[in-house]
VOGU-3710 file (C-alpha; in Angstrom, 3 decimals, decimal comma):
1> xxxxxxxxxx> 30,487/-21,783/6,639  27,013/-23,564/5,672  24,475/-23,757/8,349  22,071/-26,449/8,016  18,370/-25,947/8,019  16,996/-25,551/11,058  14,563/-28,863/12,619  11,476/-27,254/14,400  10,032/-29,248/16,810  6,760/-29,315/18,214
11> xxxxxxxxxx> 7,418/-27,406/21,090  7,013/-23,986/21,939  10,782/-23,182/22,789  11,779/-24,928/19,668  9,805/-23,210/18,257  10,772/-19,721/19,226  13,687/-20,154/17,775  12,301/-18,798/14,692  13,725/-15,564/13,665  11,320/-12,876/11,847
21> xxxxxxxxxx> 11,770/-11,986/7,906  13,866/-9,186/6,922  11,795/-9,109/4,003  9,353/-8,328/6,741  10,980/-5,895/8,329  11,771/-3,795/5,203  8,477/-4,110/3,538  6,347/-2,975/6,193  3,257/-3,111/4,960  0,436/-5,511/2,408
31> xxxxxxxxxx> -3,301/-5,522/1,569  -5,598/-8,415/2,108  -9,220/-8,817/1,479  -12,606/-10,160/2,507  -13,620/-11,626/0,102  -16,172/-14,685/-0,354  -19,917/-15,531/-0,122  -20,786/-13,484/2,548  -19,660/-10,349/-0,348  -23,401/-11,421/-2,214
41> xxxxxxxxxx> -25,603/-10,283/0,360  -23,447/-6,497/0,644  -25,553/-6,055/3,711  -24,308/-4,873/7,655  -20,754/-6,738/7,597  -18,722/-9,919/6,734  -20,262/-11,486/10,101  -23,740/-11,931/7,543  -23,709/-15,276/7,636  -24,105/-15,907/11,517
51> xxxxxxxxxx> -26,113/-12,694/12,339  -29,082/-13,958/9,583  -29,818/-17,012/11,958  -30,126/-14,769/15,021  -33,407/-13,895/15,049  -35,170/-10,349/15,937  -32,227/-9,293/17,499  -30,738/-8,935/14,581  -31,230/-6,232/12,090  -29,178/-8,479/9,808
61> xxxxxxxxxx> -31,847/-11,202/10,037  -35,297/-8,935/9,042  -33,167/-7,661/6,256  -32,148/-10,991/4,980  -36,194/-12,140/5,812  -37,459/-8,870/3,995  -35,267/-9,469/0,909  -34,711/-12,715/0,300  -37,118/-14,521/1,803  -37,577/-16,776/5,398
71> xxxxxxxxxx> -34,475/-18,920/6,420  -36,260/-22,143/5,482  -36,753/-21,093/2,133  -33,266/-19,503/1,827  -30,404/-20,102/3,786  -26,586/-19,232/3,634  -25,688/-21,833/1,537  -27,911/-20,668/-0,760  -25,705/-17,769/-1,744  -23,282/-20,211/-3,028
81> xxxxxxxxxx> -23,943/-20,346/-6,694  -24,476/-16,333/-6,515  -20,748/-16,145/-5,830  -19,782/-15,966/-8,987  -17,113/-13,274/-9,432  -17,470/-13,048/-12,942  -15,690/-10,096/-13,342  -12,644/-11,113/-11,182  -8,848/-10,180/-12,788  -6,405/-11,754/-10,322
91> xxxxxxxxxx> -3,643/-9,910/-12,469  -5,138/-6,545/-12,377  -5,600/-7,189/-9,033  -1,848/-8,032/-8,168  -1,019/-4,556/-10,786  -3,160/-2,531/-8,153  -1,557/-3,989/-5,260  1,802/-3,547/-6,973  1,091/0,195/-7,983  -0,196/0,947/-4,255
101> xxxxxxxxxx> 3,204/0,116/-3,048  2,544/-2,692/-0,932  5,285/-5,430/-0,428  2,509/-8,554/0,401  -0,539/-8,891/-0,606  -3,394/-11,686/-0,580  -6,870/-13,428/0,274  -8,836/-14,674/3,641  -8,538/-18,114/2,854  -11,144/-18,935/4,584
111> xxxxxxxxxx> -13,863/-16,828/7,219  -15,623/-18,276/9,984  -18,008/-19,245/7,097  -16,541/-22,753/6,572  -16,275/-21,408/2,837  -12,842/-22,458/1,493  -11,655/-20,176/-1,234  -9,289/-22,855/-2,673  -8,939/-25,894/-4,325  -9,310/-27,911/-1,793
121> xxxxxxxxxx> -9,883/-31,741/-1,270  -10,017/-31,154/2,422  -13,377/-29,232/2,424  -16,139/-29,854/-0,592  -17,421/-26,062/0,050  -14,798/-24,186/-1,984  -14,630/-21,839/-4,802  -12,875/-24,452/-7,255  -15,915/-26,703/-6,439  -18,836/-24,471/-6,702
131> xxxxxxxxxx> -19,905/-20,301/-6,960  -16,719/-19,316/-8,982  -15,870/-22,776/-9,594  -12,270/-20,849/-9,391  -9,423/-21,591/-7,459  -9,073/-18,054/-6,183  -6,627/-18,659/-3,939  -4,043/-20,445/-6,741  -5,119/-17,412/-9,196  -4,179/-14,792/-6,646
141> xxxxxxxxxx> -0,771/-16,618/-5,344  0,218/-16,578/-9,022  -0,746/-13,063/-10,266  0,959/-12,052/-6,909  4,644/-13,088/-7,519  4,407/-12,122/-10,825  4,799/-8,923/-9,825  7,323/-9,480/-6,994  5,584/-9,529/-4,218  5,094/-11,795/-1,236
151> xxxxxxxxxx> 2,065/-13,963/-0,690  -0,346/-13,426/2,300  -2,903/-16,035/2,907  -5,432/-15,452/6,781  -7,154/-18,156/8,025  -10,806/-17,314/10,469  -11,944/-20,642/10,029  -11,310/-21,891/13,972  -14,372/-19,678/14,846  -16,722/-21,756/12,736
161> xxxxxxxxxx> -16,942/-24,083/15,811  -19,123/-21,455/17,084  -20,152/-19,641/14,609  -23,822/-20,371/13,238  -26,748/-21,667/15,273  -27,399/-25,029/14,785  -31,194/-25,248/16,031  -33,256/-27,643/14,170  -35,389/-26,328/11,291  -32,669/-24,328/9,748
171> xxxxxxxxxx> -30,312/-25,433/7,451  -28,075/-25,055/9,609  -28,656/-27,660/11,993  -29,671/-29,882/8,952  -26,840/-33,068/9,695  -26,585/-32,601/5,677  -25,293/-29,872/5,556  -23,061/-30,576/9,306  -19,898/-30,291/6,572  -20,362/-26,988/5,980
181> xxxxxxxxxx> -21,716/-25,546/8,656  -20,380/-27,649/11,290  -22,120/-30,204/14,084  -24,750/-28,960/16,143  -23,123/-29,394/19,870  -23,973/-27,680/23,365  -22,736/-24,172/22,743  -24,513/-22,865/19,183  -28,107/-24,378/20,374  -30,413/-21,555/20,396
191> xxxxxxxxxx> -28,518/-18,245/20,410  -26,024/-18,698/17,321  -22,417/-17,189/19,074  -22,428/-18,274/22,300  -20,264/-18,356/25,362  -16,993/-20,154/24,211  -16,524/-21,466/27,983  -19,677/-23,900/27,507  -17,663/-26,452/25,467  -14,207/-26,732/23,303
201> xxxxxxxxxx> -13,604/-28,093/19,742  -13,285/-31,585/19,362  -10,714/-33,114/17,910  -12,008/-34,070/14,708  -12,420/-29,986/14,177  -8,791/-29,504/15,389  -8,315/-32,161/12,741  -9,678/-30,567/9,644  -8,378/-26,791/11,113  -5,023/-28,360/10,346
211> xxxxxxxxxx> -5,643/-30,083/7,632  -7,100/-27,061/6,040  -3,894/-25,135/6,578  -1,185/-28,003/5,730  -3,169/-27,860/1,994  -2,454/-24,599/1,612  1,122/-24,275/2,673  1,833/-27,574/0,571  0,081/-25,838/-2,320  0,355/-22,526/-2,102
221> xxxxxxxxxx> 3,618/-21,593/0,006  2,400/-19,006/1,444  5,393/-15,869/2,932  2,917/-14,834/5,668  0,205/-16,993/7,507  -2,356/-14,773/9,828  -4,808/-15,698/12,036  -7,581/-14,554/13,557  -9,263/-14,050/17,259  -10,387/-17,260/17,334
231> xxxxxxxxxx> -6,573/-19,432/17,245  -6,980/-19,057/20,996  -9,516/-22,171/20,743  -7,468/-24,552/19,053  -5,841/-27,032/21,482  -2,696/-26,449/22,076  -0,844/-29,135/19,938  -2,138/-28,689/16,762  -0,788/-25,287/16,920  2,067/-26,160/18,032
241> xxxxxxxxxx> 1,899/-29,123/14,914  1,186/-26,490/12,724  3,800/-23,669/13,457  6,306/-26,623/13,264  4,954/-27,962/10,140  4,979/-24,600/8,557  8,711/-23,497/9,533  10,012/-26,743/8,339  8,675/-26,084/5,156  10,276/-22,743/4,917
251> xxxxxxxxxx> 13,398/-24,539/5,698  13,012/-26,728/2,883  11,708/-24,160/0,463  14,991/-21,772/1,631  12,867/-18,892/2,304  11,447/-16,870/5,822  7,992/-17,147/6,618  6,220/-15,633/9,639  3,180/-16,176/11,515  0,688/-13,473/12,588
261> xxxxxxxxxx> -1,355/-14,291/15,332  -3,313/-11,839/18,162  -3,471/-11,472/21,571  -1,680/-14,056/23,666  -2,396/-16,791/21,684  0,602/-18,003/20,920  3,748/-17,342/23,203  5,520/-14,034/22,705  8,260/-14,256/20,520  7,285/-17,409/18,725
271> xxxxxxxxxx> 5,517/-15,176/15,947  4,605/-11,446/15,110  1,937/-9,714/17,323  -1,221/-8,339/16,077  -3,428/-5,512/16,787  -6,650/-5,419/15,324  -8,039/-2,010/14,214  -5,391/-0,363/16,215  -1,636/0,044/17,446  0,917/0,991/20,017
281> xxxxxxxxxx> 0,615/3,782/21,780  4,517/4,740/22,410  7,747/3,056/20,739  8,052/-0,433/21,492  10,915/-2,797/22,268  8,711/-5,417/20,276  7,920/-5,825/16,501  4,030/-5,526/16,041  1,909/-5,037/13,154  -1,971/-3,786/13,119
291> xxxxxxxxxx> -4,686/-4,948/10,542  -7,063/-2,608/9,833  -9,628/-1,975/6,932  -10,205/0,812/4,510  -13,693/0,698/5,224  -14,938/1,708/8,513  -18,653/-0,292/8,668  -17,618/-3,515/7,441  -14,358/-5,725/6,535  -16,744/-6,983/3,193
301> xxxxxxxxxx> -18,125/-5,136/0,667  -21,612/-3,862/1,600  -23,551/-1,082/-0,160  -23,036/2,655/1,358  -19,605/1,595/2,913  -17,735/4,547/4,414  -14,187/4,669/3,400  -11,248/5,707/5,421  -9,186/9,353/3,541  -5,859/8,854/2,153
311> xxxxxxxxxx> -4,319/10,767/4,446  -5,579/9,462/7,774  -4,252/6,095/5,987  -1,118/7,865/5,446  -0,498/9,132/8,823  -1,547/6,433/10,865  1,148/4,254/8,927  4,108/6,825/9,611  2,862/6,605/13,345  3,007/2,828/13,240
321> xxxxxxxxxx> 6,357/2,524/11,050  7,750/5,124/13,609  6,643/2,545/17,109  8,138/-0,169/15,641  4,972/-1,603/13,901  3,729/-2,464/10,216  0,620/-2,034/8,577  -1,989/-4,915/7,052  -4,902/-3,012/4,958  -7,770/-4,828/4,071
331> xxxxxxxxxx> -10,623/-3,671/1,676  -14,088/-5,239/0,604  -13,917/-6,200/-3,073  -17,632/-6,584/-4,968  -18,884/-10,216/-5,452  -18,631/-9,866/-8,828  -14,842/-9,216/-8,400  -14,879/-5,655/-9,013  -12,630/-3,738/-6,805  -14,787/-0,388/-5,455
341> xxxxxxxxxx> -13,834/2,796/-7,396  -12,960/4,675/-3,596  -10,624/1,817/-2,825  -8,908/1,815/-6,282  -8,201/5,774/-5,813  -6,713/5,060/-2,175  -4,100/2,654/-3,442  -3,466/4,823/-6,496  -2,441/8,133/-4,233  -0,979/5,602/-1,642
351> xxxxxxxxxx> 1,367/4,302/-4,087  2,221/7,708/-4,888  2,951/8,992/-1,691  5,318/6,092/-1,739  7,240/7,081/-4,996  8,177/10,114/-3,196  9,014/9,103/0,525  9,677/5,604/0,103  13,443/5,885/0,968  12,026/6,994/4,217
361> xxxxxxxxxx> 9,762/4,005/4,507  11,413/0,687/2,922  14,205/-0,946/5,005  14,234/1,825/7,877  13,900/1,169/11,750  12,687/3,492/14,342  15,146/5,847/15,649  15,219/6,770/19,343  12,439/8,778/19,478  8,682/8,091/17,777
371> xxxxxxxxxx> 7,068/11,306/18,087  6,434/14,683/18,394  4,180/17,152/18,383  0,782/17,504/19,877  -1,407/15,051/18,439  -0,871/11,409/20,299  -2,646/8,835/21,229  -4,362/8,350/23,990  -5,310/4,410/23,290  -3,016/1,747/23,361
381> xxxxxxxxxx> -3,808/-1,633/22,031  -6,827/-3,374/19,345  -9,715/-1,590/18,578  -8,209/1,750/18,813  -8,481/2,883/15,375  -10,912/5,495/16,096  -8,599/8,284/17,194  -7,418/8,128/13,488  -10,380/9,596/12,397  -10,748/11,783/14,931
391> xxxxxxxxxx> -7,268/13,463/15,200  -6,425/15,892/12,786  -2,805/16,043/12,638  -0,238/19,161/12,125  2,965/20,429/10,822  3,700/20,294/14,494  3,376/16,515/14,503  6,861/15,009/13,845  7,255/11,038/13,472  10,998/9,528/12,905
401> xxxxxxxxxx> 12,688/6,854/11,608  16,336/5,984/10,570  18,623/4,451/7,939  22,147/4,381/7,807  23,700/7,489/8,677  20,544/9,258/8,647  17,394/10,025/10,458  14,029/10,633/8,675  11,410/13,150/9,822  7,950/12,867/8,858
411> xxxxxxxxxx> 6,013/16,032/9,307  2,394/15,634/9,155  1,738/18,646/7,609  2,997/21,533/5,831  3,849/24,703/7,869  2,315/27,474/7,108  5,397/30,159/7,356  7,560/28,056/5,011  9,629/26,889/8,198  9,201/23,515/9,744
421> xxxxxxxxxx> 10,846/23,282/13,639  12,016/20,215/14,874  12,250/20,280/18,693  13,640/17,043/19,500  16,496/18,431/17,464  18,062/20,958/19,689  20,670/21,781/21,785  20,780/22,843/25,670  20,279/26,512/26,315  22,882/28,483/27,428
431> xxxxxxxxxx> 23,427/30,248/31,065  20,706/32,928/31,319  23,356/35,692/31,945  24,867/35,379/28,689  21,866/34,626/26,825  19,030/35,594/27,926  15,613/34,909/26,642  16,827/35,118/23,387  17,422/32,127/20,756  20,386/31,392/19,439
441> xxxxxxxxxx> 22,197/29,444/16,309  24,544/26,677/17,365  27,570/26,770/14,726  28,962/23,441/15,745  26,146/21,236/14,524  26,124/17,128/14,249  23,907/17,848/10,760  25,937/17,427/7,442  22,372/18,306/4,871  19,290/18,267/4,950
451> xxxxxxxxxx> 17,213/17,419/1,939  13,068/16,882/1,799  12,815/13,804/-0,360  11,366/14,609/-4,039  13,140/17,820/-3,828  16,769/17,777/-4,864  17,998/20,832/-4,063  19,571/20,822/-0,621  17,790/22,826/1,600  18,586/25,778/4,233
461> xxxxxxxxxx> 18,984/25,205/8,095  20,295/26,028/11,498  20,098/24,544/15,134  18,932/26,462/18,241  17,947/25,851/21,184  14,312/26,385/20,380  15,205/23,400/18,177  16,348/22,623/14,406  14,775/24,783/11,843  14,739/24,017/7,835
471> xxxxxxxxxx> 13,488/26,706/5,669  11,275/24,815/3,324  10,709/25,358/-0,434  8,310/27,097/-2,459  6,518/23,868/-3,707  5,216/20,814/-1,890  6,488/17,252/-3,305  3,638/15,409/-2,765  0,475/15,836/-0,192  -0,428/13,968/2,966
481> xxxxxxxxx> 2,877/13,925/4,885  6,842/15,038/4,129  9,763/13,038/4,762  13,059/15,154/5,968  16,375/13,287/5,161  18,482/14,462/7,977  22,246/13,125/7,571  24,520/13,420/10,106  27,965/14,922/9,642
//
C-alpha cells in the first residue's frame, strides 16, 4: 500500500506527528565542532567574542586589551580576515570522523557570533564572503556523505539578540556594523549579556533567524538540525514555521530528519531532547541525547585545553546508550583547520573500541535494566558531566543493552580473578534448610552461549544465585570497556 507524504502544518500537534529516525536510533552517536572566528583568538572559550566587550570583569577583555590592542583599535570583526583556515581538509576531516565510528557528523553553522559559516546571501558575514572565503559548510556536507554518513548542521545564532554590548564607542554599537553584530536595543546597553526578561527579539530578527535556517536546509539538506539554549527566545511561530518547513522538506526529499532542541523549548515529543554536558540519571521511557565536548575548558580551540581520556568518553557513552540516550561529541579544531593531535588520538582508539563492540552498540535498545554495579550517578539532567571525570568505574559496573534474541553486557572493567559476576543475572535462592549459606549452580538455565565480542571462542559459565558467572579468557580484546553477548536459549 503507498502512503503519501505526510503535510506538516504549522501547528504544534501537527507537528508532533513526526516520528524520530531509525537511522537515529541505530547510529547513536556523531561529532560536531566549534569552529569559526572566535577559534583565532584560542583564548578562555568560544563565548570570546562577547566576554572582550565586558570590561574589567572580564579576564577575557585585559587579555584581548594586553594582546591585541584596545577595543577601538581592534574589535571582533577584526578577526575576520585572520580566519583563514588555510590548512583545512574537509575530506580528511569526514575520513577521521568516519574512522572514529561516528554515524553523523558536522559544523555549528553559525554561534551567537552572527558569523555564518556558509554561503550565504542571507547574511554578508560568512566564510564564502570573507576569512576563508570558503563555503565550509557546502565543503563539509560533501566530504561527509562521501563517506556515508549523515549530515549534522547546529544553529546558536538566536542568542546574538543578546549577545554583544552595543554601547557607543565600540564597534559594536557602530549602526555600520548593526548587520553583524546586531541593533543596539534596551537589553545589551552597558553590560553586554543581559537579563533576557528586559525586552524580546523583534520580528525582523525572527525574520532573518529563519531565513538563515530555510538557506541551509534548501542548500544543504541537512539529516539532523540542533539548536541551542537560546531557541527558547524565538516567538513561537517561526518555530513552529520552521519545524514545518523543515519536515516537509524531508517529505519531499524521502528521507527522516530530526530536530534537537533543549530544555522545554519546544513541546515534548515534537523533537529529540537535549542535555547539555550531561545525561539521565536512570533508564528513561523517553529518547534523549547529550552534547558534550572533548575538551573540558572550552567548546573552541584555545591554547592549554584539557582533554577528556578515552575511556571516560567510552564509559559515559555505554551509560547513555544503556538509559535510552545518544551521544553528540564536539571538539575545538585550530583556526588554521588543523584538527589537535589529542583529539585525533581520541577518535582513532574510539573508532577502535567500536570495531570490536560495535554489534553491541549499532541498532541495539536498552534492555530492562541500565545498570549495575556501584558507580552511579548521583546528577540527573545538563551540566552534569562532571561525575564523569570524577568516577572511576569497575569490573563491578555492568551497563546493558539488547538485540534480537540477545542481551549485551558492558563491563566497565576487567576483573581481576579472570571471572566477571553478573548479579542482575540470577536466580532466587533456595529454602535455607536445604541450602544453606552456600551457593549453588542452577542446571536449568534461560542462557544458550555466551561469547565476549572479539573473542570467538565460546566462553565458560554457570548461574547461581549469587548471580551469573563467565570465566573470562586469558587475553583482553580491546581496552576501556567489554561487551558480553548473552543469547538466550
Amino acid at each position: 500500500m503507498y502512503l503519501m507524504p505526510i503535510k506538516y502544518e504549522e501547528t504544534y500537534d501537527s507537528l508532533k506527528r513526526h516520528q524520530q529516525p531509525q537511522w537515529l536510533d541505530d547510529g547513536k552517536w556523531g561529532i560536531y565542532f566549534h569552529w569559526g572566528v572566535y577559534s583565532v583568538p584560542a583564548f578562555g572559550n568560544e563565548w570570546y567574542p562577547n566576554m572582550m566587550y565586558r570590561g574589567f570583569i572580564s579576564p577575557i577583555w585585559a587579555h584581548h586589551v594586553d594582546t591585541f590592542g584596545p577595543l577601538d583599535e581592534f574589535g571582533y570583526k577584526d578577526f575576520i580576515p585572520k580566519f583563514t583556515a588555510e590548512k583545512f581538509d574537509a575530506d580528511a576531516w569526514a575520513k577521521l570522523f568516519k574512522e572514529s565510528g561516528a554515524k553523523f557528523a558536522g559544523p555549528v553553522a553559525e554561534h551567537h557570533d552572527g558569523f555564518s559559516m556558509w554561503d550565504s546571501k542571507v547574511n554578508k558575514w560568512n566564510a564564502k564572503n570573507m576569512g576563508p572565503k570558503r563555503d565550509i559548510v557546502g565543503e563539509l556536507e560533501k566530504a561527509i556523505r562521501k563517506q556515508g554518513m549523515r549530515f549534522i548542521c547546529t544553529f546558536h545564532h538566536a542568542n546574538l539578540w543578546y549577545f554583544y554590548n552595543h554601547d557607543p564607542g565600540l564597534d559594536t554599537g557602530d549602526p555600520k556594523y548593526a548587520d553583524f553584530y546586531g541593533k543596539p536595543h534596551a537589553a545589551t546597553k552597558g553590560i553586554g549579556y543581559s537579563d533576557p526578561r528586559l525586552d524580546r527579539p523583534d520580528k525582523e530578527f525572527n525574520e532573518i533567524w529563519f531565513a538563515k535556517l530555510k538557506e541551509v536546509i534548501d542548500a544543504y539538506k541537512p539529516d539532523l538540525i540542533w539548536f541551542d539554549f537560546c531557541l527558547r527566545r524565538i516567538h513561537d511561530k517561526y518555530k513552529r514555521k520552521l519545524a514545518a518547513y523543515y519536515y516537509n522538506k524531508a517529505e519531499e526529499w524521502g528521507t527522516e530528519v530530526e530536530i534537537i532542541y533543549k530544555d522545554f523549548n519546544m513541546p515534548p515529543g515534537m523533537g529529540l531532547l537535549d542535555y547539555e554536558r550531561g545525561r539521565a540519571d536512570k533508564l528513561t521511557h523517553y529518547k534523549w541525547i547529550t552534547d558534550t565536548s572533548m575538551g573540558r575548558k572550552s567548546w573552541c580551540h584555545i591554547e592549554g585545553e584539557e582533554y577528556t581520556p578515552i575511556s571516560a568518553l567510552i564509559h559515559a557513552f555505554i551509560d547513555r546508550i544503556a538509559k535510552n540516550g545518544y551521544l553528540l561529541l564536539n571538539f575545538g579544531p585550530k583556526a588554521n583547520g588543523e584538527i589537535p593531535t589529542e583529539v585525533q588520538q581520541n577518535f582513532k582508539e574510539f573508532g577502535r573500541w567500536l570495531s570490536v563492540n560495535k554489534e553491541a552498540v549499532f541498532g541495539t535498545t536498552p534492555w530492562v535494566v541500565a545498570e549495575e554495579g556501584p558507580t552511579r550517578m548521583d546528577k540527573d539532567g545538563g551540566f552534569n558531566d562532571d561525575q564523569d571525570y570524577t568516577r572511576s568505574y569497575t569490573a563491578e559496573d555492568i551497563r546493558f543493552v539488547t538485540k534480537g534474541n540477545a542481551v549485551y553486557a558492558f563491563a566497565l572493567g576487567w576483573p581481576a580473578n579472570g571471572e566477571l559476576t553478573i548479579k542482575t543475572l540470577t536466580q532466587p535462592p533456595a529454602p535455607k534448610s536445604e541450602f544453606p549459606e552456600e551457593p549453588y549452580i542452577v542446571e536449568d538455565s534461560d542462557i544458550a552461549s555466551i561469547h565476549l565480542l572479539g573473542n570467538s571462542v565460546p566462553l565458560k559459565w554457570k548461574v547461581t544465585n549469587h548471580g551469573l558467572k563467565i570465566q573470562l579468557p586469558a587475553k583482553k580484546p580491546c581496552d576501556h570497556a567489554y561487551a558480553f553477548k548473552i543469547t538466550w536459549a
